[in-house]
N, C-alpha and C positions, 0 to 999 in steps of 0.2 A: 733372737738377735741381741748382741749385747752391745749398747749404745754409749760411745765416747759423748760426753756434753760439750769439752772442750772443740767435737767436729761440728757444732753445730754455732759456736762465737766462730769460730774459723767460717764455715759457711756465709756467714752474718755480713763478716767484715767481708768475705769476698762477694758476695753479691751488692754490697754497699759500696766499694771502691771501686772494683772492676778490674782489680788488677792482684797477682800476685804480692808488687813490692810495697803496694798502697797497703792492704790488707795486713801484711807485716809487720809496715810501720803502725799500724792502729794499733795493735796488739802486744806491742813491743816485742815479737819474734822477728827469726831471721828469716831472711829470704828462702830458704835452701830449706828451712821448719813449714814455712806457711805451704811450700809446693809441693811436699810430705801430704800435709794436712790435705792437701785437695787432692790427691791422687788417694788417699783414701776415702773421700767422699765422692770422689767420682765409681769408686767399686762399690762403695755401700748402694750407693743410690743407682749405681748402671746408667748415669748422665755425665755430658764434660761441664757441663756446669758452666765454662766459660771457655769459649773458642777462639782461636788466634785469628786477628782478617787484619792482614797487613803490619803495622807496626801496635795495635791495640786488639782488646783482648773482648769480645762479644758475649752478652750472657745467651745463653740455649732458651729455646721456649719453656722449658721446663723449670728453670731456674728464674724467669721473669715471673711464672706463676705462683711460685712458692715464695718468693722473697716478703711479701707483708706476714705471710706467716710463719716464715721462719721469724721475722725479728720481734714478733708479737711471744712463740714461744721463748725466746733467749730472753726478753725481760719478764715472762712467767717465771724461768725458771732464778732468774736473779730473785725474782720477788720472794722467790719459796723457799732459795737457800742463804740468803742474806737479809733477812726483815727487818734484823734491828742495827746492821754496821749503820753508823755513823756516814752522814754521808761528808765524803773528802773532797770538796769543791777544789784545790788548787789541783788534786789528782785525775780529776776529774772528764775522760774522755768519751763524749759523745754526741750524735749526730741527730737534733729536732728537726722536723720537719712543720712547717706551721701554714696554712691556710688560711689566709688573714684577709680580709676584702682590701683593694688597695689603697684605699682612702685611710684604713685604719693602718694598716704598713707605713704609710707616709706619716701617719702621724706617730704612734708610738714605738716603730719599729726602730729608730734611730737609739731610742734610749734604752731599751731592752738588750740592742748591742752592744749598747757602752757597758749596761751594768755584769751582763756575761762575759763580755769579757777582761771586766775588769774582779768577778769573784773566780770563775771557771774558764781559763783562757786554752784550755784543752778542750768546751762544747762547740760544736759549730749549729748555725740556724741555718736553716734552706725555707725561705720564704718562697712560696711556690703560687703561682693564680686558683683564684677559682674559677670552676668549671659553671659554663652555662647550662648544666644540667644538674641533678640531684648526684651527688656522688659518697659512697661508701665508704669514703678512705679512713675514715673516725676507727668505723668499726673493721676494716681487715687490717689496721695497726699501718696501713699507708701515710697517716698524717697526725701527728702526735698533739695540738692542740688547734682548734679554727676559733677565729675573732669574725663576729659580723652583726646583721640585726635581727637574726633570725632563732629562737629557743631551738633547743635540740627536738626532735620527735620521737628518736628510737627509746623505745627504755632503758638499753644499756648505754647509751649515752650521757653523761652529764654536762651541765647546763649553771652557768654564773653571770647574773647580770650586773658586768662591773662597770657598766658607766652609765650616760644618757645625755643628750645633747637634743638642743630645740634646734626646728630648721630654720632655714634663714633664705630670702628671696639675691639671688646673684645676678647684678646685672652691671652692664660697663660703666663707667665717670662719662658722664652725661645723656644717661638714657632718660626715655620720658617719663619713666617711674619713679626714678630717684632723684629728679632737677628739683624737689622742695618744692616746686610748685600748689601742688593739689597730695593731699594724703596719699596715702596708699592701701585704697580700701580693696575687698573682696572682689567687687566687680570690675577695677581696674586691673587689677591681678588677674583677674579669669580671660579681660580683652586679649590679655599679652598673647606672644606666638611664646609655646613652651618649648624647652626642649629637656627630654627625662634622663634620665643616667639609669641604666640596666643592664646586665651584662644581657639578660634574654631578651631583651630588644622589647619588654612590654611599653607600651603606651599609657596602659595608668595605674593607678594606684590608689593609697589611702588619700590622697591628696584631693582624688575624684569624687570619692562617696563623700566628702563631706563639702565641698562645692556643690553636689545634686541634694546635699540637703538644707543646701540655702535658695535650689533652684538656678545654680549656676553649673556651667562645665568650659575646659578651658580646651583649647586645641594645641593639641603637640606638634611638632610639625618632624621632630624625627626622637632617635634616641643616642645616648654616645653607651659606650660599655662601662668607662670607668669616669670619675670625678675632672680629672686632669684633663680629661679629651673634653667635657665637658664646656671645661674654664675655657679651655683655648676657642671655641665653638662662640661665645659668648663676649670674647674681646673685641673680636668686628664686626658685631652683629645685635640688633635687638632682640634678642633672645631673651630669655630667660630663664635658668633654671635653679631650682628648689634642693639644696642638700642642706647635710647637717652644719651646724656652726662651727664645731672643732674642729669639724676632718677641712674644712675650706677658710678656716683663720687664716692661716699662713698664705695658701695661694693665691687667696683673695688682695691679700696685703701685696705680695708679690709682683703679681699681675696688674695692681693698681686698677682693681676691679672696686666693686661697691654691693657689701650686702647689709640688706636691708628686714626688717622685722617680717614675717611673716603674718598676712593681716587674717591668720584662721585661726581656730581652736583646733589645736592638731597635737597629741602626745607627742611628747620627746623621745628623738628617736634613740634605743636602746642599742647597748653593746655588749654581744653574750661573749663570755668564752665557755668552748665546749671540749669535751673528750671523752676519750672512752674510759667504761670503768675501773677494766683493765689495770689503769694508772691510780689508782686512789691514792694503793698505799704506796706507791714507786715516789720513792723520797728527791731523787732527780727532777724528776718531771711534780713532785710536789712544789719545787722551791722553784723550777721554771715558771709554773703558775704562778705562783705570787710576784714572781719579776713581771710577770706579761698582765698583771693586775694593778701592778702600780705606775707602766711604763703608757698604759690604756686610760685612766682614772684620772692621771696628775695635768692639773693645767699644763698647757705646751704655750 
């Protein structure tokens, strides 16, 4: 079989936009080139690749399954035939994808935006959730960089711990823990009703083994998924909950909440960013790295 590469950035862009005119315009061709281009990837491959339902355009089962690997091969094959061009940021057209815990979104996703699109006002980001379960999107090239607190595990994965923040106890303007009355020791801390922030709904954590090693445990009393849900849990409520200091400066301030020092010995909680290896030497997604390194790292 002899293979056009050009059918396969065409494929790229069409399973990426979902539409013939979208696809086009990525690529700078014409409409009447890009539907060329797919009429013959519909023969090569014996699929429609993208079906018409109503006034939009469907991708086929066959074309949802291939799409992480088609766009993992087309920045293979960029990396293989372009190693050393220069990379041209104002020319610059393409579409990250990042899985970022949402606490770290909130906090350095704002300026990651500003600085892309003030060097590459041609990249887009697609900030997406994480998933409550373990998910593979790193390595079938589904998700091109994640931020959270968790080291990579796979081996083709890579792993950068670019920040670290201490936790900090969050509770309303005027709860009993925070009126300056009495300190706020360990076992006042343990009395409280908790509440934990986890997207999989655990109930405890590092917070636990080292409370059961002073001989104390605290009771949870439910959990929220993300930070946000959290704060709001905790404005008309004695609650309490425990996150990082950076991701919860601002909302805390916001909110006219109250956080307070953490009376454990508890490491600071860490923030990796990961990717696949894939990407080492892809000069794009080199330089997105070091924006998503300083956008993560720099006081807010």
């Amino acid at each position: 079989m002899q293979l056009d590469l050009n059918l396969l950035a065409a494929l790229d862009a069409l399973l990426e936009e979902g539409s013939v005119a979208g696809a086009a315009d990525r690529l700078h061709v014409t409409a009447p080139a890009m539907s060329r281009s797919l009429g013959r990837i519909r023969r090569t491959t014996g699929d429609q690749i993208l079906v018409r339902t109503g006034r939009t355009m469907t991708p086929t089962p066959y074309a949802i399954a291939v799409r992480a690997q088609v766009h993992a091969l087309l920045q293979q094959v960029q990396g293989v035939l372009a190693p050393s061009r220069e990379l041209d940021l104002p020319a610059l057209e393409r579409t990250f994808t990042l899985r970022w815990h949402d606490s770290l979104v909130a906090l350095g996703g704002p300026a990651l935006l500003a600085a892309v699109r003030e060097q590459a006002p041609g990249v887009r980001l697609r900030f997406i959730a994480e998933s409550s379960t373990d998910n593979p999107g790193l390595r079938r090239g589904e998700v091109d960089l994640e931020a959270n607190a968790n080291p990579p595990t796979a081996p083709d994965v890579r792993g950068e711990r670019v920040a670290e923040t201490d936790q900090v106890v969050v509770v309303r303007r005027g709860h009993p823990l925070g009126d300056g009355r009495e300190a706020l020791t360990a076992e006042r801390y343990a009395a409280a009703d908790h509440l934990a922030v986890s997207r999989r709904g655990n109930l405890t954590g590092g917070i636990d083994d080292v409370l059961a090693g002073l001989g104390l445990a605290r009771r949870v009393v439910a959990t929220a998924p993300t930070e946000a849900t959290a704060l709001e849990f905790v404005r008309g409520s004695d609650l309490v909950v425990t996150a990082p200091e950076s991701t919860t400066r601002r909302p805390v301030a916001d909110l006219g909440l109250l956080a307070l020092a953490l009376p454990l010995d508890l490491r600071p909680a860490p923030v990796f960013l990961s990717w696949h290896q894939r990407y080492d030497t892809d000069r794009a997604h080199a330089w997105l790295r070091e924006l998503a390194r300083t956008a993560l790292s720099s006081p807010h």
